[in-house]
C-alpha positions as CSV (number, residue, x, y, z in Angstrom):
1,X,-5.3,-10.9,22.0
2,X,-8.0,-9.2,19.2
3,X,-7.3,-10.2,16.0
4,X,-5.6,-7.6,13.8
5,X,-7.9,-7.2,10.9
6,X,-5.7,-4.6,8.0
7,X,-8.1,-3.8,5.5
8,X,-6.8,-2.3,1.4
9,X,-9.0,0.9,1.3
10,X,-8.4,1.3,-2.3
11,X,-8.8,-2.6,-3.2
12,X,-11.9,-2.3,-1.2
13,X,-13.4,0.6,-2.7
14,X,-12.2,-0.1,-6.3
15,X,-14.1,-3.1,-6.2
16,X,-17.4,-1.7,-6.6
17,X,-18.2,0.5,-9.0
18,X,-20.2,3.0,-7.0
19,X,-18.5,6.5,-8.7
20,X,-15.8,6.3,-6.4
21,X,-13.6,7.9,-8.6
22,X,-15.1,11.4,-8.2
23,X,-14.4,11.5,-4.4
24,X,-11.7,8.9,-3.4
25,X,-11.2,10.5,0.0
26,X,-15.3,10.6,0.9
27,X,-15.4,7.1,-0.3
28,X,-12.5,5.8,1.9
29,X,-14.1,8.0,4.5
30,X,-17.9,5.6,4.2
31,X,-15.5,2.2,4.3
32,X,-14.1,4.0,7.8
33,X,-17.2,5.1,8.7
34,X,-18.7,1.0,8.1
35,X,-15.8,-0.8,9.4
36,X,-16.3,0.9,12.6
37,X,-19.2,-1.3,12.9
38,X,-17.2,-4.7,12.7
39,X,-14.4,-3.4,15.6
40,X,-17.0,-5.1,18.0
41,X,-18.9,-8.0,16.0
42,X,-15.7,-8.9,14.0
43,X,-15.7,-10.4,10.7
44,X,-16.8,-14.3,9.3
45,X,-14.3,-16.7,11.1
46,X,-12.8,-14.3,13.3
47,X,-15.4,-13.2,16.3
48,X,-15.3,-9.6,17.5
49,X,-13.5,-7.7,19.1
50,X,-11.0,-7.1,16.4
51,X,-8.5,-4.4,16.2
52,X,-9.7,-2.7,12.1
53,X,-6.5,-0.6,10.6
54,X,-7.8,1.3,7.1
55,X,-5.0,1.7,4.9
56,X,-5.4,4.8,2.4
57,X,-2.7,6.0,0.0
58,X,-3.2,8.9,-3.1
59,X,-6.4,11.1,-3.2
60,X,-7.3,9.4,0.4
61,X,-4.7,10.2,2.8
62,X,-5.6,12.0,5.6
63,X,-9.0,10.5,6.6
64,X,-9.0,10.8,9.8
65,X,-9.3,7.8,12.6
66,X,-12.8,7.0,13.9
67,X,-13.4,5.0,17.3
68,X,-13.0,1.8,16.3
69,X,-11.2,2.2,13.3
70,X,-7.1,3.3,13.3
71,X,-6.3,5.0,9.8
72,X,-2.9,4.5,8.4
73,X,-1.6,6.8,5.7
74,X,0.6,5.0,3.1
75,X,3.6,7.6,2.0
76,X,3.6,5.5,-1.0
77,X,2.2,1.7,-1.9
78,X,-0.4,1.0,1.0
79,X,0.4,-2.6,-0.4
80,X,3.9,-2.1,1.5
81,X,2.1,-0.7,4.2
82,X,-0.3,-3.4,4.6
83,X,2.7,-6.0,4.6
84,X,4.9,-3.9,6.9
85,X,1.8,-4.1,9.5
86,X,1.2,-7.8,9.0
87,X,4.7,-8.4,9.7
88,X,5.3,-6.6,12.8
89,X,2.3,-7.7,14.7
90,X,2.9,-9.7,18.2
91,X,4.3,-13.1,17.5
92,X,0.9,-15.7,18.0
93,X,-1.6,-12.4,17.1
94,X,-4.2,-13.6,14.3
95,X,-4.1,-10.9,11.2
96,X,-6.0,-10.8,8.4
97,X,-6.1,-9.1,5.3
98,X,-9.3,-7.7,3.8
99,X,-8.0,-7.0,-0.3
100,X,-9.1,-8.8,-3.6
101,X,-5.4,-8.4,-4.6
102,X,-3.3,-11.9,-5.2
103,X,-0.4,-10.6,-5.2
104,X,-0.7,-8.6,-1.8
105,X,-2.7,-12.2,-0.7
106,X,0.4,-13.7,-1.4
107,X,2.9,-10.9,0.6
108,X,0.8,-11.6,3.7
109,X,0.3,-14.8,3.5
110,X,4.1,-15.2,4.0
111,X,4.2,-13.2,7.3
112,X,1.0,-16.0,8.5
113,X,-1.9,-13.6,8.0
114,X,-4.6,-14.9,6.4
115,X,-6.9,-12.7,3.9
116,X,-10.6,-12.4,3.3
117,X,-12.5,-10.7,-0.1
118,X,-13.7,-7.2,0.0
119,X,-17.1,-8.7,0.4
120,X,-16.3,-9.7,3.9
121,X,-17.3,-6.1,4.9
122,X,-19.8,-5.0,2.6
123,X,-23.1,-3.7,2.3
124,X,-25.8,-6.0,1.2
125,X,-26.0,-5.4,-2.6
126,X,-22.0,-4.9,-2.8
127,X,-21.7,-1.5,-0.8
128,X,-19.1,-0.2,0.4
């Protein structure tokens, strides 16, 4: 079974202050657009293939899915999203978490996923 690999668009993008602000949805748009690269290489400790879910909520719902990259729209908190994903995987399927947030580290980590830092899929020199 891939690894599920749920990744916080907004924790993600907010951690890099690139301008995002101006254009939340083009910004969640270039994570899509870059995380499609990782569906086949997969991420540090967890070998490729993976399956990548981008969660968006606000200003970025409705990017659209990409090959290699499922988006989810959040009707509200994409941190309920994220946990409602991670909880209803396939019993013994590896998840992990790509968000900066403790507290969401902490949701998931209850439900067995384990979590890596936004940096686990940036650019070099802190992209997005």
């Amino acid at each position: 079974m891939r690894t599920l690999v749920i990744v916080d668009a907004a924790n993600v993008i907010g951690s890099v202050p690139d301008g995002w602000w101006r254009d939340r949805r083009g910004a969640a748009e270039r994570l899509r657009d870059r995380l499609a690269g990782f569906e086949a290489s997969g991420l540090p400790g967890h070998p490729g293939p993976v399956e990548i879910v981008l969660v968006v909520e606000g200003a970025a719902r409705g990017v659209e899915s990409v090959p290699g990259v499922r988006v989810e729209s959040a009707p509200g908190s994409g941190d309920v999203r994220i946990v409602a994903l991670a909880s209803a995987r396939e019993t013994g399927r590896a998840c992990v978490v790509i968000t900066a947030d403790r507290e969401l580290r902490r949701r998931v980590e209850a439900h067995g996923a384990q979590y890596l830092g936004p940096r686990a899929v940036q650019l070099p020199g802190g992209r997005t």
